[in-house]
C-alpha positions, 0 to 999 in steps of 0.5 A, spaced: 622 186 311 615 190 312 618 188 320 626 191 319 622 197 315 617 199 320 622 199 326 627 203 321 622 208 320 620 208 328 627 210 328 629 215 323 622 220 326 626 219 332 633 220 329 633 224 323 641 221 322 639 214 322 636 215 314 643 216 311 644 210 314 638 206 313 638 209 306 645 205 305 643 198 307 637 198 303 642 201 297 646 195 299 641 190 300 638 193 293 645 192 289 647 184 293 639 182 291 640 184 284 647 179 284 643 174 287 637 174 282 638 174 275 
């Protein structure tokens, strides 16, 4: 996770587009990990 999280913030300095779409996988990601875990 600190990997993938590390590359996206790279990204997001680089693009400042990409954080809506980071902060909508890691909504996404957030709302199936809580389904999975009780």
């Amino acid at each position: 996770m600190y990997k993938c999280i590390n590359c996206m913030n790279k990204k997001e300095i680089s693009n400042p587009h990409v954080t809506r779409k980071t902060a909508v996988i890691t909504r996404k990601s957030a709302i199936i990990t809580r389904r999975i875990s009780p």
